[in-house]
TIRO-2110 file (N, C-alpha, C; in Angstrom, 1 decimal):
// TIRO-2110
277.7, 34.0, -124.9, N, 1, A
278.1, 33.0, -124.0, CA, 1, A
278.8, 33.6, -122.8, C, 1, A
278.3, 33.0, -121.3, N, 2, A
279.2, 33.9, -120.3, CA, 2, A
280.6, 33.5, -120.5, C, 2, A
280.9, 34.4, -119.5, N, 3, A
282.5, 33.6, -119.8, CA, 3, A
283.1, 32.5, -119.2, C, 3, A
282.6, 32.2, -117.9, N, 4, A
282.9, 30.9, -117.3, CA, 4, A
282.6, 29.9, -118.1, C, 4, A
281.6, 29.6, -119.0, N, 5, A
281.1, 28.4, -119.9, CA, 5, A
282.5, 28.7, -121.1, C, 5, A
282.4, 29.9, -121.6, N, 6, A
283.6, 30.2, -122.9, CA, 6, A
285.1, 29.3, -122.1, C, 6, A
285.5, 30.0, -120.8, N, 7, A
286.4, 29.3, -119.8, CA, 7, A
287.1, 27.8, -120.3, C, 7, A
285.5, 26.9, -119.8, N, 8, A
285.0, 25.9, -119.5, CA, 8, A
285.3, 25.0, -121.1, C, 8, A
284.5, 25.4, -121.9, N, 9, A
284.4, 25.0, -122.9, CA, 9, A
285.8, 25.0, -123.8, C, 9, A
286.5, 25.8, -123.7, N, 10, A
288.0, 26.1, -123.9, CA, 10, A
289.2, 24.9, -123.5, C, 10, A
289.0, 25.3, -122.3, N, 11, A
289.7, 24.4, -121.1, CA, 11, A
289.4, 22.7, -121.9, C, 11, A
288.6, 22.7, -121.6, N, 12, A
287.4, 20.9, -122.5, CA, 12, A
288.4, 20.3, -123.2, C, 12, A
288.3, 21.3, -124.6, N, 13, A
288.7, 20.8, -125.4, CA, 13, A
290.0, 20.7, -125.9, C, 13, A
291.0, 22.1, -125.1, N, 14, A
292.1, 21.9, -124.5, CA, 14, A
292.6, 20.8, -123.8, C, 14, A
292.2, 20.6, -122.8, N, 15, A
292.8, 19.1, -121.8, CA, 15, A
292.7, 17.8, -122.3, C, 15, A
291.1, 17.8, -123.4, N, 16, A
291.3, 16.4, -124.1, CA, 16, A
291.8, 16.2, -125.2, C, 16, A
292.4, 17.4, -126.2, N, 17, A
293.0, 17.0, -127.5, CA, 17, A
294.6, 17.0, -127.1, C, 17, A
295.4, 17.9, -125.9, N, 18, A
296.4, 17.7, -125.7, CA, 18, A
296.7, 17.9, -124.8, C, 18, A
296.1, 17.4, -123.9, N, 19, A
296.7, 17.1, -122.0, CA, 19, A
296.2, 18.4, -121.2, C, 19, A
296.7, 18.0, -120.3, N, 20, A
296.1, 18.9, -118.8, CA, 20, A
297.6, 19.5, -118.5, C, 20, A
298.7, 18.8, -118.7, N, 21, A
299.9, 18.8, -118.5, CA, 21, A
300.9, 20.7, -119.5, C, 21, A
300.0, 19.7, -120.9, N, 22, A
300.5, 20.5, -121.8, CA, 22, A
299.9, 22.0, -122.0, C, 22, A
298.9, 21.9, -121.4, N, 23, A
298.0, 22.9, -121.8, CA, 23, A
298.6, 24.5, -121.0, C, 23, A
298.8, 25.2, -121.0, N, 24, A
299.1, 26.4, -120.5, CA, 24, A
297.7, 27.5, -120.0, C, 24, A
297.8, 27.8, -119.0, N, 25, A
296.9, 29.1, -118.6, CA, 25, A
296.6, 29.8, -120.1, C, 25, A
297.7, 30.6, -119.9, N, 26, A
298.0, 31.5, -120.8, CA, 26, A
297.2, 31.2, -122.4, C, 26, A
297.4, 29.3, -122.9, N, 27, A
296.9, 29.5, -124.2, CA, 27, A
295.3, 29.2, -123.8, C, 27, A
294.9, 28.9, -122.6, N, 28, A
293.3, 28.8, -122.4, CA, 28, A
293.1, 30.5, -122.1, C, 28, A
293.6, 31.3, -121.9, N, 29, A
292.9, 32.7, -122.0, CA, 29, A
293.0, 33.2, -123.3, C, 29, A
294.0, 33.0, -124.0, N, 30, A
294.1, 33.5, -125.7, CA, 30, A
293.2, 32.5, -126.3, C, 30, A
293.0, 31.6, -126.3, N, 31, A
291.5, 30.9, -126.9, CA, 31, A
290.5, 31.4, -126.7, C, 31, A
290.0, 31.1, -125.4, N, 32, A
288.9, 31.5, -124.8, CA, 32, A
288.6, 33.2, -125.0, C, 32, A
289.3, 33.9, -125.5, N, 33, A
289.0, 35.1, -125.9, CA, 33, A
288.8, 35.9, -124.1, C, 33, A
289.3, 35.7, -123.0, N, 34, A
289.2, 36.3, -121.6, CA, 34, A
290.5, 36.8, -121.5, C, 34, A
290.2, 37.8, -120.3, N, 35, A
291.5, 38.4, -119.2, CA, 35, A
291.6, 37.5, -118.2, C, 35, A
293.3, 37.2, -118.0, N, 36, A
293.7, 36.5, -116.9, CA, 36, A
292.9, 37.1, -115.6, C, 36, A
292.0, 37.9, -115.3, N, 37, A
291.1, 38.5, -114.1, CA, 37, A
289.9, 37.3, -114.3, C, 37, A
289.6, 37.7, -115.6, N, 38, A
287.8, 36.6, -116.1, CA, 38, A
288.1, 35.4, -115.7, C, 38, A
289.5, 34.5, -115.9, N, 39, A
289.4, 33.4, -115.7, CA, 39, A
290.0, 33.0, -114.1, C, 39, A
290.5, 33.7, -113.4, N, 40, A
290.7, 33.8, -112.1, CA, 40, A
289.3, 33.7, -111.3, C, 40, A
288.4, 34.9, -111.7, N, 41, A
287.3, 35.2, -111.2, CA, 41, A
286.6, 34.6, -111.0, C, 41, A
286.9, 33.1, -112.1, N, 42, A
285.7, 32.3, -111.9, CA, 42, A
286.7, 30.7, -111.7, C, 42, A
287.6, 30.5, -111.5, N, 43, A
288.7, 29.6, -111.1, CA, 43, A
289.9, 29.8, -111.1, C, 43, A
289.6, 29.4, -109.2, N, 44, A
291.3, 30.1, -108.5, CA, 44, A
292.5, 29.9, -109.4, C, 44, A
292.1, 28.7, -110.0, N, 45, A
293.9, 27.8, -110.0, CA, 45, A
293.8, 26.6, -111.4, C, 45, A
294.7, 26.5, -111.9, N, 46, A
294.5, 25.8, -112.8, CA, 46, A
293.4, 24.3, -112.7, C, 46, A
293.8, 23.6, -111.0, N, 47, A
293.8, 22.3, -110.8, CA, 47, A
291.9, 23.3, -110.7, C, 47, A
291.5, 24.2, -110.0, N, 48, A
289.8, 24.2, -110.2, CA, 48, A
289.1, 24.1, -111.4, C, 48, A
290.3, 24.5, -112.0, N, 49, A
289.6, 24.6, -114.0, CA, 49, A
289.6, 23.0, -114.7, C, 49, A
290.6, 22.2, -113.9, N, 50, A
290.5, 20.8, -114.0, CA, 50, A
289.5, 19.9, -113.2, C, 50, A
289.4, 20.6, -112.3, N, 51, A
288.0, 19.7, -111.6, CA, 51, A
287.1, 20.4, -112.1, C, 51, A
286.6, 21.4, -112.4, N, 52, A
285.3, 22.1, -113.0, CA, 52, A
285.1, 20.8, -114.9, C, 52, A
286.2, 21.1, -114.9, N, 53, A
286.1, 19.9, -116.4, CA, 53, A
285.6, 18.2, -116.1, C, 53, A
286.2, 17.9, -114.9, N, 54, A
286.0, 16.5, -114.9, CA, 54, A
284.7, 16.3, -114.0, C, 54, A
284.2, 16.8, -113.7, N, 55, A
282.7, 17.1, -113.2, CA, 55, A
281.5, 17.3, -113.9, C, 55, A
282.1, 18.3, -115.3, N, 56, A
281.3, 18.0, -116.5, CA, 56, A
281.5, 16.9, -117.3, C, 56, A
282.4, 16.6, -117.6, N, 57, A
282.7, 15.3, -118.2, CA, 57, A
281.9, 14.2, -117.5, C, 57, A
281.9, 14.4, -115.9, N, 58, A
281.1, 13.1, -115.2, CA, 58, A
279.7, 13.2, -115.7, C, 58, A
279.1, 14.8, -115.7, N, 59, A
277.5, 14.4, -115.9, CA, 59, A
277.4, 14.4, -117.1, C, 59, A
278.2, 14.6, -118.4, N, 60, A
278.0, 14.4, -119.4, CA, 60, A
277.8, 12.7, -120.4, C, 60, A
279.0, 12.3, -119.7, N, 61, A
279.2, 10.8, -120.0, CA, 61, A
278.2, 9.8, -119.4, C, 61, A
277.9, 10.2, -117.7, N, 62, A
277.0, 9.2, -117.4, CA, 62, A
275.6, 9.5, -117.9, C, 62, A
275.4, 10.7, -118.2, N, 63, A
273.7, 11.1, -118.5, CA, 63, A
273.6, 10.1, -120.3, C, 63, A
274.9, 10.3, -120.7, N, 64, A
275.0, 9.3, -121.8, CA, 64, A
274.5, 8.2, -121.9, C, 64, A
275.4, 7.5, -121.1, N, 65, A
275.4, 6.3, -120.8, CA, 65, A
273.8, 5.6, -120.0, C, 65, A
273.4, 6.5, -119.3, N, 66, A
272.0, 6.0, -118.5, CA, 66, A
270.8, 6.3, -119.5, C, 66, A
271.4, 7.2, -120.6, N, 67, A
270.3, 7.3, -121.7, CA, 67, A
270.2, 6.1, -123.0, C, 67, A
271.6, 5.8, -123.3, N, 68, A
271.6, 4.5, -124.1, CA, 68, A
271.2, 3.8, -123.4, C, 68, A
271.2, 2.9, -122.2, N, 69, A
270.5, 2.1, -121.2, CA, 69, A
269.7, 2.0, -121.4, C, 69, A
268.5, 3.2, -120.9, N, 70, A
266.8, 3.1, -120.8, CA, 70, A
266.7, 2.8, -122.2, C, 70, A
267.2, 2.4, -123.3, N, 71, A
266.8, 2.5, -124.6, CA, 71, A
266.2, 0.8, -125.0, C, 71, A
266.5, 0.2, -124.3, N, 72, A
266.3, -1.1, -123.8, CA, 72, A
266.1, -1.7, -122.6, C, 72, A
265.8, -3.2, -122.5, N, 73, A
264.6, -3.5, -121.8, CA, 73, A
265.3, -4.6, -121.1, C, 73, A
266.6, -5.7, -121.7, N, 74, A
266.9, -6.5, -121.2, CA, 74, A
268.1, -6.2, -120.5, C, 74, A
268.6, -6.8, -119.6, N, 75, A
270.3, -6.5, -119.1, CA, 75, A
271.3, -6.5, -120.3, C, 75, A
271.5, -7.9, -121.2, N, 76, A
272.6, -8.2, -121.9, CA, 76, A
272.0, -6.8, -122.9, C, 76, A
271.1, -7.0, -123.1, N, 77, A
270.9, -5.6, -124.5, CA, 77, A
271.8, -4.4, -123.8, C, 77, A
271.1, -3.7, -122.9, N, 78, A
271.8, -2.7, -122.0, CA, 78, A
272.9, -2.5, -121.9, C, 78, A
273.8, -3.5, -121.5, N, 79, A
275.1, -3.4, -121.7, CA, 79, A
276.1, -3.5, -123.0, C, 79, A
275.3, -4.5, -124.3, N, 80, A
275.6, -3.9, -125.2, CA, 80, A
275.5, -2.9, -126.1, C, 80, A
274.1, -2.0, -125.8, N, 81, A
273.9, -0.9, -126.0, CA, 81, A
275.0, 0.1, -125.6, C, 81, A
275.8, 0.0, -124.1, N, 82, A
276.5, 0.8, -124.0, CA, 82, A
277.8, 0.6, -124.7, C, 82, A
278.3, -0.4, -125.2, N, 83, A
279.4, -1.1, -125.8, CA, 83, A
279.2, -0.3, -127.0, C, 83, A
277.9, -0.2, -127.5, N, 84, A
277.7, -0.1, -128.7, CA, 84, A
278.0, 1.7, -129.3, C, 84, A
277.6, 2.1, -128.0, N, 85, A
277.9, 3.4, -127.5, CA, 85, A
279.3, 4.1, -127.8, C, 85, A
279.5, 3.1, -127.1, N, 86, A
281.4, 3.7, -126.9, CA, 86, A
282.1, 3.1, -128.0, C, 86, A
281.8, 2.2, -128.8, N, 87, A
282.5, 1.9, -130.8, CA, 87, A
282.2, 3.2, -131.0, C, 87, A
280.7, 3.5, -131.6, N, 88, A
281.0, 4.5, -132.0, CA, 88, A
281.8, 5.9, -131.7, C, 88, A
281.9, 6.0, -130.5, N, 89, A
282.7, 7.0, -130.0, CA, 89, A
284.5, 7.0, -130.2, C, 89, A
284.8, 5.6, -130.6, N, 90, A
286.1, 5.4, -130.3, CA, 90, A
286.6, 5.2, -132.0, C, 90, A
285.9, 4.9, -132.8, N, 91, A
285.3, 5.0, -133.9, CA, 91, A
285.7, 6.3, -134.5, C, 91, A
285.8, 7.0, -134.3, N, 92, A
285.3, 8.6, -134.5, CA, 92, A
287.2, 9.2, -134.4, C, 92, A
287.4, 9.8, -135.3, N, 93, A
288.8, 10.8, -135.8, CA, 93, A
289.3, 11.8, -134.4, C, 93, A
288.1, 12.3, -133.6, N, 94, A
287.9, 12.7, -132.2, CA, 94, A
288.7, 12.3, -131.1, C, 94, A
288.6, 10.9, -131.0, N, 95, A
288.5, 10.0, -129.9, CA, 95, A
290.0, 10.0, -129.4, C, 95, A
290.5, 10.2, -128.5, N, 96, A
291.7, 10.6, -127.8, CA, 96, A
291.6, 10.0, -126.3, C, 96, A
290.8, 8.6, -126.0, N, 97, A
290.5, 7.9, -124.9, CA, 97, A
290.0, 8.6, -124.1, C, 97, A
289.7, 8.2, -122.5, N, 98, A
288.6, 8.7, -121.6, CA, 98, A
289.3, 9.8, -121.5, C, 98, A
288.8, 10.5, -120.8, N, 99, A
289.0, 11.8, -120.0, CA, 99, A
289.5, 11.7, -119.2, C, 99, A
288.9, 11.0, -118.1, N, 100, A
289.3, 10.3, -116.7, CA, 100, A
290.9, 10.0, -116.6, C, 100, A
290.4, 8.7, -117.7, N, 101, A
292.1, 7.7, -117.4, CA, 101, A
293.0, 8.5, -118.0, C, 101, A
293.3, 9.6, -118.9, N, 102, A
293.9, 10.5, -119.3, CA, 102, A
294.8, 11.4, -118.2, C, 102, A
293.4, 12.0, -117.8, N, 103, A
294.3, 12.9, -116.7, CA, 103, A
294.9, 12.4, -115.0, C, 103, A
293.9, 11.0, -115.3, N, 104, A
295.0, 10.2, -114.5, CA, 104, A
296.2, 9.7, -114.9, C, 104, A
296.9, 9.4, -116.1, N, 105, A
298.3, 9.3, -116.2, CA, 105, A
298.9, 10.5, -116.2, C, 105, A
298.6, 12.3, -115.8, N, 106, A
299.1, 13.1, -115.9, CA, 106, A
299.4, 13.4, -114.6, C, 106, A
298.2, 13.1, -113.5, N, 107, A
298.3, 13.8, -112.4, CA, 107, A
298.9, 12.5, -111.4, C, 107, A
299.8, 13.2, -110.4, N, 108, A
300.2, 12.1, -109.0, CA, 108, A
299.2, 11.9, -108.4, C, 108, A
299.0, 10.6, -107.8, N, 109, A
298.0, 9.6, -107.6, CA, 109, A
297.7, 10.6, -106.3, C, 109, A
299.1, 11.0, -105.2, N, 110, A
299.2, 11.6, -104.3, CA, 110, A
297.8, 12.8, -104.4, C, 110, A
297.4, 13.0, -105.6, N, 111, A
296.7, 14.6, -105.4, CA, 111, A
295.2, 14.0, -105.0, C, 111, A
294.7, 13.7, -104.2, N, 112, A
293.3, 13.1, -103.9, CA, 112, A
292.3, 14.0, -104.6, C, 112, A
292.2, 15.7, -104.3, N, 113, A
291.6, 16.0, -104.9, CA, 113, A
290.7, 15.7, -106.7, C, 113, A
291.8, 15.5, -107.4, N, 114, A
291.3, 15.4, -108.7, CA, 114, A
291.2, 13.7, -108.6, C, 114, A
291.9, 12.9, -108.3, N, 115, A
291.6, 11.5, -107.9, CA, 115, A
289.9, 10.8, -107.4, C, 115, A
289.6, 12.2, -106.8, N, 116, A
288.6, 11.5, -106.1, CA, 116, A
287.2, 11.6, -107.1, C, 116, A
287.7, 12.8, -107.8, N, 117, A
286.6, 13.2, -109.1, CA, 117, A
286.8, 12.2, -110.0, C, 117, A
287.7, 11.1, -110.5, N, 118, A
288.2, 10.6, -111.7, CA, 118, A
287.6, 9.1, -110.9, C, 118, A
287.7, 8.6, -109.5, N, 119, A
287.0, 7.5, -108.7, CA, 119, A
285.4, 7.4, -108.6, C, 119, A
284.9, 8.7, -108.4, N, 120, A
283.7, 9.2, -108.5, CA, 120, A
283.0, 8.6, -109.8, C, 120, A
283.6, 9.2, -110.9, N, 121, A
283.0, 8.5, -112.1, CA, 121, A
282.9, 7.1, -112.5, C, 121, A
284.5, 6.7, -111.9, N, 122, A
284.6, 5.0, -112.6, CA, 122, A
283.7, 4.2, -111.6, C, 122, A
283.1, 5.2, -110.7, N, 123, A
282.4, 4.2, -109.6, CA, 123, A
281.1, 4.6, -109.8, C, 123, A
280.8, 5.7, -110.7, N, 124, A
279.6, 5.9, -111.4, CA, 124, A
279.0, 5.0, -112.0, C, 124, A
280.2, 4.7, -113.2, N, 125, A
280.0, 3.4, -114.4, CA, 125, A
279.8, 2.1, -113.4, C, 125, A
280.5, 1.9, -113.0, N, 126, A
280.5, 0.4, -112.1, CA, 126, A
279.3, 0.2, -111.2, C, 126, A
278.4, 1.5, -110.6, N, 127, A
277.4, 1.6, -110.1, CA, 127, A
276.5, 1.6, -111.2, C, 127, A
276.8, 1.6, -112.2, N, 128, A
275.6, 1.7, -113.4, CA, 128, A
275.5, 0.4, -114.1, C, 128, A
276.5, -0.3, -114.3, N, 129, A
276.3, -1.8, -114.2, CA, 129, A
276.2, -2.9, -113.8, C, 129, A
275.8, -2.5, -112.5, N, 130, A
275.3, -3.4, -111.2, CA, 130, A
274.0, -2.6, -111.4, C, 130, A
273.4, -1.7, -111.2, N, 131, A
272.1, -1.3, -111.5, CA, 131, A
271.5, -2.2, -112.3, C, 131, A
272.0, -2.6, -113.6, N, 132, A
271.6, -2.9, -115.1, CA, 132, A
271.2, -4.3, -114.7, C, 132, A
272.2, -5.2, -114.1, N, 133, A
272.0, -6.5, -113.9, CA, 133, A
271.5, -6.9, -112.3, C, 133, A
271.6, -5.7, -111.9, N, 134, A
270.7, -6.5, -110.5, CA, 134, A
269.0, -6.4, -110.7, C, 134, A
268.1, -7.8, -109.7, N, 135, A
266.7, -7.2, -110.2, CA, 135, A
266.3, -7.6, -108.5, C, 135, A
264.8, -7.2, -108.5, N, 136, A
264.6, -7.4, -106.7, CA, 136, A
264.5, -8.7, -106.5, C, 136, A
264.7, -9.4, -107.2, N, 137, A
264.2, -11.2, -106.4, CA, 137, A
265.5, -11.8, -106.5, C, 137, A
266.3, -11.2, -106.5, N, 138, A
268.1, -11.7, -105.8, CA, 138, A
267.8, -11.8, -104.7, C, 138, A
268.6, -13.1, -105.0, N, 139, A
269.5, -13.6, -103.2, CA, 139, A
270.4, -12.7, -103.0, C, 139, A
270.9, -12.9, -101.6, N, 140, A
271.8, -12.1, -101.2, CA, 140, A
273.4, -12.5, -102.3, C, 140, A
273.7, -14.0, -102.1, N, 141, A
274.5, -14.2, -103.2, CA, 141, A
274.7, -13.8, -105.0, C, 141, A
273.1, -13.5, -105.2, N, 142, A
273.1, -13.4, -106.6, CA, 142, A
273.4, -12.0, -106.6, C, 142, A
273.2, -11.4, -105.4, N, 143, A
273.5, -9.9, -105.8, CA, 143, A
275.1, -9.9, -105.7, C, 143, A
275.9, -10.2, -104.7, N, 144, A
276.9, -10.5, -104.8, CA, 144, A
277.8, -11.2, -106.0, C, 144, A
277.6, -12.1, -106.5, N, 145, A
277.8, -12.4, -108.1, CA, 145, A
277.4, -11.4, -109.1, C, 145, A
276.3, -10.8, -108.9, N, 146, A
276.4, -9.5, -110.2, CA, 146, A
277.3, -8.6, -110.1, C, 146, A
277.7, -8.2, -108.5, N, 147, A
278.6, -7.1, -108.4, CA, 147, A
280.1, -7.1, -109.3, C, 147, A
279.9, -8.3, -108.4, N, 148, A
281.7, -9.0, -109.6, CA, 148, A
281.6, -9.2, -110.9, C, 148, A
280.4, -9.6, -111.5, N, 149, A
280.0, -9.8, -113.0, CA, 149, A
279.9, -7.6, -113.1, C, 149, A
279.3, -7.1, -112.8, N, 150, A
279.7, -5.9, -113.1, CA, 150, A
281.1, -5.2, -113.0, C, 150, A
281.7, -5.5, -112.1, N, 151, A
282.9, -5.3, -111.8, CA, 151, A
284.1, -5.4, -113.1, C, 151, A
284.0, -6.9, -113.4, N, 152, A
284.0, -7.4, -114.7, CA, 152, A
283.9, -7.0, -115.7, C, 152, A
282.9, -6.1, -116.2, N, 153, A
282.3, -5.5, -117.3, CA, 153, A
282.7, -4.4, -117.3, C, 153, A
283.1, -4.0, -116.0, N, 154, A
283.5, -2.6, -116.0, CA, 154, A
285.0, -2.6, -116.5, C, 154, A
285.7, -3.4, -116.1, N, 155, A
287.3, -3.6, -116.3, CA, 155, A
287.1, -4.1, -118.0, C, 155, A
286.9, -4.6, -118.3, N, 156, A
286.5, -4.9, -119.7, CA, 156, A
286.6, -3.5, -120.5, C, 156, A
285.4, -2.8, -120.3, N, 157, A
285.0, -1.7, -121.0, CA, 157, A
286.4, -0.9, -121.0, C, 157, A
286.5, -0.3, -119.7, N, 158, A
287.9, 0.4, -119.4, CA, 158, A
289.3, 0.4, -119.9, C, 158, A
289.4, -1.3, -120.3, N, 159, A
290.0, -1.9, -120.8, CA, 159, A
290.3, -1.7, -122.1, C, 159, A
288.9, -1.4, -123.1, N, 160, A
288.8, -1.4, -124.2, CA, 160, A
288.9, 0.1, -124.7, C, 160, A
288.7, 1.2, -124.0, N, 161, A
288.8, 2.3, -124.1, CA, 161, A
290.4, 2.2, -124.3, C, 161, A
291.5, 2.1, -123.4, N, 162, A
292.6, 2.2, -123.3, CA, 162, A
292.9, 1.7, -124.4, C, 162, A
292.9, 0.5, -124.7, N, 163, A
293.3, -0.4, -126.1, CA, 163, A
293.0, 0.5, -127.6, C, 163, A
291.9, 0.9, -127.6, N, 164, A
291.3, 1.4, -128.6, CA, 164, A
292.2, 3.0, -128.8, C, 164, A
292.5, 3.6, -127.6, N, 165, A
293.4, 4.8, -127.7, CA, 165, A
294.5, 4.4, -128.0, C, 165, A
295.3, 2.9, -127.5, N, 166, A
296.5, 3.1, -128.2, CA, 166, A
297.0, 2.5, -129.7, C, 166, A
295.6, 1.7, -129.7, N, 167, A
295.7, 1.0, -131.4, CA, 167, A
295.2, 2.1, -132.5, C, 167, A
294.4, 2.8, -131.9, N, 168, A
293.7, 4.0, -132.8, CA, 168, A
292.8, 3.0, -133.7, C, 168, A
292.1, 2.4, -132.7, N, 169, A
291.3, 1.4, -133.6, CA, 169, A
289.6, 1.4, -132.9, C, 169, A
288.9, 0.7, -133.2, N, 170, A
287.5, 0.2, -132.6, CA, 170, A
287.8, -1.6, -132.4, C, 170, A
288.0, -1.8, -133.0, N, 171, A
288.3, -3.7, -132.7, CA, 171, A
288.7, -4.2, -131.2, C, 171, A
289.1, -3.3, -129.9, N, 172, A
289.2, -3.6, -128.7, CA, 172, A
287.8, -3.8, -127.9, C, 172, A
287.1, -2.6, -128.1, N, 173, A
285.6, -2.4, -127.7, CA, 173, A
284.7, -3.7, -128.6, C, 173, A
285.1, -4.2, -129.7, N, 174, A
283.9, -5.0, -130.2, CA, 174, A
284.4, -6.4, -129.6, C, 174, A
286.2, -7.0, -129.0, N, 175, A
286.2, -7.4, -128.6, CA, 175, A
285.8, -7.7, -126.8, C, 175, A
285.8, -6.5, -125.9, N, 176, A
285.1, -6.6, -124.7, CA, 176, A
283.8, -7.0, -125.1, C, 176, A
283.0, -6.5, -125.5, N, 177, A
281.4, -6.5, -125.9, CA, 177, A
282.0, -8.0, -125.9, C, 177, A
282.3, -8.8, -126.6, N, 178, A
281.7, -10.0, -127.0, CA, 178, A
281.9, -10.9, -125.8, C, 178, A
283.1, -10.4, -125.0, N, 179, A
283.7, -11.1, -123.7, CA, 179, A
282.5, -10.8, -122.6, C, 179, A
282.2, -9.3, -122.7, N, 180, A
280.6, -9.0, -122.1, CA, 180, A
280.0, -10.0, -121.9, C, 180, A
279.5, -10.0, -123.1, N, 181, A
278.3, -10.7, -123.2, CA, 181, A
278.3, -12.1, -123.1, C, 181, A
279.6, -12.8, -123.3, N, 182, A
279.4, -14.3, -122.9, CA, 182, A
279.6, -14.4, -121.4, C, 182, A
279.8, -13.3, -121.0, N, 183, A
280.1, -13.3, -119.3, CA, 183, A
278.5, -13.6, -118.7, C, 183, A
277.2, -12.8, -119.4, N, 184, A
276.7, -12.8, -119.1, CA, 184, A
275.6, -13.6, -119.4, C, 184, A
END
């Protein structure tokens, strides 16, 4: 494995089992098995080794997410498919809430940099459920009505993530899905 992926891979699962805050240089180079040179070499600064993470996290989650999607045919299926998606993920002994919304209660809003990577994604998802429910024979209004009906689904979902991290439960996510789906 090179070492930027060992880095990488380190860093991951460091930032998401106990913070970005908590995590120290020092214990991502004694994990990762590198020299403070290897992990320099390939990110300046701690905050690069935090965007190099939330970048992967973006194309991991959304390549997810746009793969449950295609797995179905109708909108309401689609979006419960993704619902369906993220039980099981929240479900799971693992699950320690988003990534995103995580290292956004760690970092000042002030730091745009990492901000803009954590906006990037939630505007990923929100772009992916206006995709889902828009079709070409909208009116100008009906596409405007989906937006906010995605918008909606989006706060929902988000919603349910957070809930589910602090109840240590799945019962938040089966309740958005249901608020979902009568939305729609």
């Amino acid at each position: 494995m090179d070492t930027r992926k060992k880095i990488l891979d380190t860093a991951t699962r460091l930032f998401y089992h106990q913070g970005y805050n908590a995590t120290g240089i020092n214990q991502i180079i004694d994990e990762a098995d590198v020299s403070k040179a290897g992990l320099y070499q390939h990110f300046k600064s701690k905050e690069d080794l935090l965007v190099a993470y939330l970048d992967s996290m973006f194309e991991k989650t959304m390549s997810h997410f746009k793969h449950v999607a295609s797995t179905k045919v109708e909108a309401k299926e689609k979006i419960s498919a993704i619902f369906d998606f993220l039980y099981h993920n929240t479900d799971s002994k693992q699950f320690h809430g988003c990534q995103f919304l995580n290292i956004a209660g760690e970092i000042p809003i002030e730091n745009s940099r990492v901000y803009d990577v954590i906006r990037l994604q939630k505007n990923g998802l929100r772009a992916l459920f206006v995709e889902i429910l828009k079709s070409d024979s909208m009116t100008d209004d009906e596409i405007e009505r989906s937006q906010g009906l995605a918008d909606g689904i989006y706060l929902l979902f988000d919603g349910a993530i957070m809930a589910s991290k602090v109840f240590g439960n799945s019962w938040p996510v089966i309740a958005a899905q249901k608020c979902a789906l009568k939305l729609l």
